[in-house]
C-alpha positions in Angstrom: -69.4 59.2 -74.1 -68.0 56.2 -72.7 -65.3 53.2 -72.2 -64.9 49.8 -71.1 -62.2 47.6 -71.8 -60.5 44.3 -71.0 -57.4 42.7 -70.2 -56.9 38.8 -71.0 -55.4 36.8 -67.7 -55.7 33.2 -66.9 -56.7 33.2 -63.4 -56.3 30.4 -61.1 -59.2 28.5 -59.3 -59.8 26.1 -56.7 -57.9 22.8 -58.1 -55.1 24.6 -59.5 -56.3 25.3 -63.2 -55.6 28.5 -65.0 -59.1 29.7 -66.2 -59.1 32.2 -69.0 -60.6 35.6 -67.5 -61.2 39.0 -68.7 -60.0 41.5 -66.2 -62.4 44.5 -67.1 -60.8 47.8 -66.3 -61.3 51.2 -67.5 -64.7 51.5 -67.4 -66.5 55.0 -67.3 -69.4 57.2 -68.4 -68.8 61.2 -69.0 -70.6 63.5 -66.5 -72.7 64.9 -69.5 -74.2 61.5 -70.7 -75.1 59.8 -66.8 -77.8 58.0 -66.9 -78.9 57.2 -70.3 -78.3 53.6 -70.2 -74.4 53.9 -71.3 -73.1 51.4 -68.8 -75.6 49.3 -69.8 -74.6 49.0 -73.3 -71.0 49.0 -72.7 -71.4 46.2 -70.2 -73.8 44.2 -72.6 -71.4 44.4 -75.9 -68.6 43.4 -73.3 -70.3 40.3 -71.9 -70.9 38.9 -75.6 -67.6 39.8 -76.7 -66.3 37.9 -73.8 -68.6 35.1 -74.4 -67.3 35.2 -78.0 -63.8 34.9 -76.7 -63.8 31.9 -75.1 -63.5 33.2 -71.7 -65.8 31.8 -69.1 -65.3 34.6 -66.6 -65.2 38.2 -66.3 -63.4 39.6 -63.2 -62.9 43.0 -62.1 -61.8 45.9 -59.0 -64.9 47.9 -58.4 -64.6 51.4 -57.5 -68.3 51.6 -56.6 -69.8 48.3 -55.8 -72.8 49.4 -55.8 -73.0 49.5 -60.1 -71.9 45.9 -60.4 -73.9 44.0 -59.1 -76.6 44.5 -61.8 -74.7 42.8 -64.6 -73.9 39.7 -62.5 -70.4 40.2 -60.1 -70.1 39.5 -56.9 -67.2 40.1 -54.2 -65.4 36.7 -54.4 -62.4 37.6 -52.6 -61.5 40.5 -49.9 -57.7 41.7 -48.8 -56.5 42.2 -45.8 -54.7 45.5 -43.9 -53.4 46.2 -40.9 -51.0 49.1 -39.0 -48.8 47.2 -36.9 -47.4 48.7 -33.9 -43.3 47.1 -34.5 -42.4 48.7 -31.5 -44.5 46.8 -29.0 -46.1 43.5 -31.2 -43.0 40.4 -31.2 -42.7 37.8 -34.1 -42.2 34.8 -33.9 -40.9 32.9 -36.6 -41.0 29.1 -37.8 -37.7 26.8 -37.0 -35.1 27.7 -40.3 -35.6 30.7 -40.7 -31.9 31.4 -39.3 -30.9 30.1 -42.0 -32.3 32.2 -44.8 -30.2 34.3 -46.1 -31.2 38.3 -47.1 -29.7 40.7 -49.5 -30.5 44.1 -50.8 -30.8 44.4 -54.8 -32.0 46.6 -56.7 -35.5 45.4 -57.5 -35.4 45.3 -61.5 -32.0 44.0 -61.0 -33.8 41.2 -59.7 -36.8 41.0 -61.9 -36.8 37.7 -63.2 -35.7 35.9 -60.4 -38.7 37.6 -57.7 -41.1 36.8 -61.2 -40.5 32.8 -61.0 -41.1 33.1 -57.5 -44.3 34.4 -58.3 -45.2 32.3 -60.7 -44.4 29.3 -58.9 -47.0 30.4 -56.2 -50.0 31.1 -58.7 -51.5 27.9 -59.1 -51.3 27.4 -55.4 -53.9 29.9 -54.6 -57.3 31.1 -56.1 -57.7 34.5 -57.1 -54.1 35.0 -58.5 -53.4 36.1 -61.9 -50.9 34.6 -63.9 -49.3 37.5 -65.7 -49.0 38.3 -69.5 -45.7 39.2 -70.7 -45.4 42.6 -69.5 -47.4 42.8 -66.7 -43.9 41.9 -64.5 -42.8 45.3 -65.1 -45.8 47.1 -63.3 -44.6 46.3 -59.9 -41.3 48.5 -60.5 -43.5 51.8 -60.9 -42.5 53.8 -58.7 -43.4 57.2 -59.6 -42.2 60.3 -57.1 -45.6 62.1 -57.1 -47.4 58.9 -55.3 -44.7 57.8 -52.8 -46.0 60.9 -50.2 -42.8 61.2 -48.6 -41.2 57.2 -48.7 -38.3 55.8 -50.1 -37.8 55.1 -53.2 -39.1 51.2 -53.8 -36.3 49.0 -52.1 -35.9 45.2 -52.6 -34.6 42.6 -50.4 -34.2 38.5 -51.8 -33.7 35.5 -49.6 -32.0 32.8 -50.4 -31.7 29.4 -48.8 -29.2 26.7 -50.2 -28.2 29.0 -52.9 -31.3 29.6 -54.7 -33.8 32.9 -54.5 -37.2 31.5 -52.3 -38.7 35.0 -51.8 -38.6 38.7 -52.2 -40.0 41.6 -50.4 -40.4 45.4 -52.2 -41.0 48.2 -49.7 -40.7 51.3 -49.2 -39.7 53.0 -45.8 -41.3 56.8 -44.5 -39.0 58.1 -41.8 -40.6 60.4 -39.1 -39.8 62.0 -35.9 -42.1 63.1 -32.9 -41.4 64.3 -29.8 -40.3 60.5 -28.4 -38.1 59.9 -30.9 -38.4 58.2 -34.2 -41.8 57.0 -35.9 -40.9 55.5 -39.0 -43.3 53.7 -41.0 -42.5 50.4 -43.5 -45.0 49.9 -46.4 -44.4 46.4 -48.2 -45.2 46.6 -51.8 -45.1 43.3 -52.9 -44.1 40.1 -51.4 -43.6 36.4 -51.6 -41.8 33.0 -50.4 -41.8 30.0 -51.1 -42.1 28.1 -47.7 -42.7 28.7 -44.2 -39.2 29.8 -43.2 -38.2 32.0 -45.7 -41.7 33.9 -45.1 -40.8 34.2 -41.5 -37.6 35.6 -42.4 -38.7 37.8 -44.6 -41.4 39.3 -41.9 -39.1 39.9 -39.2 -36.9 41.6 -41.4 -39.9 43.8 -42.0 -40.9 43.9 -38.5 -37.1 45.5 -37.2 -36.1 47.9 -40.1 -34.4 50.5 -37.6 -35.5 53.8 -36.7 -39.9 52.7 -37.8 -42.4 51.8 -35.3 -45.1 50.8 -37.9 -45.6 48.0 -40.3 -48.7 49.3 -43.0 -49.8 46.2 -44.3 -52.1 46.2 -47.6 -53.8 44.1 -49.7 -52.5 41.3 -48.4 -54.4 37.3 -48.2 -57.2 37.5 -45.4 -55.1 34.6 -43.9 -51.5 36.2 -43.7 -49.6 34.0 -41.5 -48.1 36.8 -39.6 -51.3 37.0 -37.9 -50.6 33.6 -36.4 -47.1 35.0 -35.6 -47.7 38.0 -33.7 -47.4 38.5 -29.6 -50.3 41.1 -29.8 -52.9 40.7 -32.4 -55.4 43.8 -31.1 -51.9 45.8 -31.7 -52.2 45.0 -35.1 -55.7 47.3 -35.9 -56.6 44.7 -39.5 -59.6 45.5 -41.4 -60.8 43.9 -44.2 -62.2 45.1 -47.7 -63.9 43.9 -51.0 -61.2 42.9 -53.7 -62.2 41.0 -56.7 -65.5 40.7 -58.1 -66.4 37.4 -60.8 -68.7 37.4 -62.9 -69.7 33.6 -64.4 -70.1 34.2 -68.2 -70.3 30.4 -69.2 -72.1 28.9 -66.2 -70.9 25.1 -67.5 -67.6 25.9 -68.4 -66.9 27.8 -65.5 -68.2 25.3 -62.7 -66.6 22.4 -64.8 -62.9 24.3 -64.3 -62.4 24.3 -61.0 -62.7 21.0 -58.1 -64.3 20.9 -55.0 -63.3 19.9 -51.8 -66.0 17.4 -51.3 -68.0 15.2 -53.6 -71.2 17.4 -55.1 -73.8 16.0 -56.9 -76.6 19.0 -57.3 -79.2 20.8 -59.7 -78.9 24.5 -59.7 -81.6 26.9 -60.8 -80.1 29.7 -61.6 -81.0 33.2 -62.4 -79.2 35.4 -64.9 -81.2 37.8 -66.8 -78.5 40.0 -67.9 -77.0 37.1 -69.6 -79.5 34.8 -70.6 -77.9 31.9 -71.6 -76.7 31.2 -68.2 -80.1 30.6 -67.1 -81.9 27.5 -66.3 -81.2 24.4 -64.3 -77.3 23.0 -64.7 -76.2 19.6 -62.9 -72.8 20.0 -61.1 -71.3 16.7 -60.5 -67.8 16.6 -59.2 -64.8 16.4 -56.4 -61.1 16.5 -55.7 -60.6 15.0 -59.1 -62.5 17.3 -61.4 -66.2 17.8 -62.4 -68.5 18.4 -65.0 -71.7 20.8 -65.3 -74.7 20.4 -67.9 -78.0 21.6 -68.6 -80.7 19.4 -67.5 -84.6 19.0 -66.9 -84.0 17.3 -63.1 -85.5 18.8 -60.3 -83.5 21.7 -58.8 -82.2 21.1 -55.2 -80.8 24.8 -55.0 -82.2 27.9 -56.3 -79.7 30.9 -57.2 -78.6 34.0 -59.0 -75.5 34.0 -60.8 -74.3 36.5 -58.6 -74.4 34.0 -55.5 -72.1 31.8 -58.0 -69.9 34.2 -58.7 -69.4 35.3 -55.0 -68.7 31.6 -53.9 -66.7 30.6 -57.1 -63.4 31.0 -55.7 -63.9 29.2 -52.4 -63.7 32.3 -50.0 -67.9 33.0 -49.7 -69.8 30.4 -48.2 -72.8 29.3 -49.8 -74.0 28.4 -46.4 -73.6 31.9 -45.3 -75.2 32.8 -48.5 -78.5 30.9 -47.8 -78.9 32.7 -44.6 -78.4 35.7 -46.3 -81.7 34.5 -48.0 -79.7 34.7 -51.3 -79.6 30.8 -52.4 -83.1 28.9 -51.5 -82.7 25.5 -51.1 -85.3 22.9 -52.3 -84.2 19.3 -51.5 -83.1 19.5 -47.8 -79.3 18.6 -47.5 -78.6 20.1 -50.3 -76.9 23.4 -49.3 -74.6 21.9 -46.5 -73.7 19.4 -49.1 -72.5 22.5 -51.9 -71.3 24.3 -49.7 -68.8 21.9 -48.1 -67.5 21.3 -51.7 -67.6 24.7 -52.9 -65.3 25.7 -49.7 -61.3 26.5 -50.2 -58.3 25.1 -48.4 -56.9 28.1 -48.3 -58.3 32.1 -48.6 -58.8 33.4 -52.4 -56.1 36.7 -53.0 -56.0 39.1 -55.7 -52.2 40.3 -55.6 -52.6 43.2 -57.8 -55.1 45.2 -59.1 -55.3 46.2 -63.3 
């Protein structure tokens, strides 16, 4: 009648910690038993399994938001696209990246060297999962019947001073109109290590011959081409939903992660789906690290879990969030203060879906 399941990743939060997370995926009810509280179920047994686990939160990709929101996730982080116009929008690029140096490989000839890249780069951004042995392999699918006319995936590395810094996969959709050529580039996956090599890596994306269009997915909300480009309307970017948290242990959850400034606050919090969340918890932290217990204080901030979940990661504002009308607070100063430390340095990313 129905399925839900769960991968284990550690996912990493603001601070730099690798939090233990269960990526929910494959989650569905049959036509013939809709509405007969089936989700329900499946998402009740899942939440105390997870609990049972050890994992303090539950993440997930939701193909309808809209049946989320119920059991406790929020949107905590959103992806950006764009379709870039290459053939009128210039790059430019940061000072040394002349001297990175590219080469075509075959990308699972390559494998392990574009995987340390990667996982040099998770702890330096919320939202990214650090992947289970295995899960390095899923970015060389590349099967015909969804490529809808591109190239098979291609690779490029760069180098600089002999050792790999980043990697781009891509695929590359000739076309032809009446002008001329109208090729399109579609970067699968991508990474660098530092400023340069990032810039190098985009131009080379930016002048593959014969294409007038860059189709950017998926990608951080603040890419840093956008900071590079002569022509930003050009660029048409949009924005979307990505990953959705879920706080299943309220303490352990809020105790993992820093904050960018010092917060000393009493949530109330709401959470009827998981009841043991619920209740008044004192956060007390910083830059350092933090810590979050029950008490019987006042509460200066009144919330569901949801609103925690959505502003976990550092990318929704809990400012924004109480003039949504969705966090009430009760001791004046109080929300500017949580907010401030509950803000990122930089934009939480999910780099792959699961």
């Amino acid at each position: 009648m129905g399925t839900a399941g769960a991968f284990t990743f550690r996912l990493t939060v603001p601070g730099g910690a690798s939090v233990p997370a269960a990526g929910v995926t494959m989650v569905g009810v049959a036509a013939t038993h809709r509405r007969r509280g089936v989700l329900t179920s499946m998402m009740r047994r899942q939440l105390d399994d997870v609990r049972s686990w050890g994992e303090p939160l539950a993440v997930l990709t939701a193909s309808e938001p809209a049946i989320y929101g119920r059991f406790g996730y929020a949107a905590a982080t959103y992806s950006l696209s764009a379709e870039i116009d290459t053939s009128r929008v210039r790059l430019s690029v940061p000072a040394g990246a002349d001297d990175v140096r590219l080469r075509y490989a075959a990308p699972a000839d390559v494998l392990d060297v574009c995987e340390d890249v990667y996982a040099r780069l998770v702890p330096l951004r919320p939202g990214m999962l650090a992947r289970q042995p295995g899960w390095e392999r899923v970015g060389l699918l590349d099967p015909e019947s969804e490529r809808d006319g591109a190239s098979p995936l291609q690779c490029v590395v760069a180098e600089r001073d002999g050792e790999v810094a980043g990697y781009a996969r891509f695929q590359v959709k000739l076309g032809w109109g009446e002008t001329g050529h109208n090729g399109t580039v579609i970067p699968d996956d991508f990474a660098a290590l530092d400023p340069a090599t990032e810039g190098a890596l985009w131009r080379f994306l930016f002048g593959i011959d014969l294409t007038t269009t860059l189709t950017v997915r998926g990608r951080p909300v603040d890419d840093v081409w956008q900071y590079q480009v002569s022509d930003i309307r050009r660029c048409r970017r949009r924005s979307r939903d990505s990953l959705y948290v879920r706080l299943v242990d309220v303490g352990a959850a809020l105790e993992a992660r820093t904050y960018q400034g010092p917060v000393d606050v009493v949530f109330e919090v709401e959470d009827e789906f998981c009841p043991w969340n619920a209740g008044r918890w004192r956060l007390s932290g910083d830059a350092k690290g933090a810590t979050c217990s029950r008490t019987s204080d006042a509460a200066d901030l009144a919330l569901s879990v949801r609103e925690l979940g959505a502003a976990y990661l550092g990318g929704v504002s809990l400012r924004a969030l109480g003039a949504a009308g969705r966090v009430r607070e009760l001791r004046a100063g109080a929300l500017a203060e949580a907010a401030v430390g509950f803000g990122g340095a930089v934009a939480p990313w999910l780099p792959h879906g699961f």
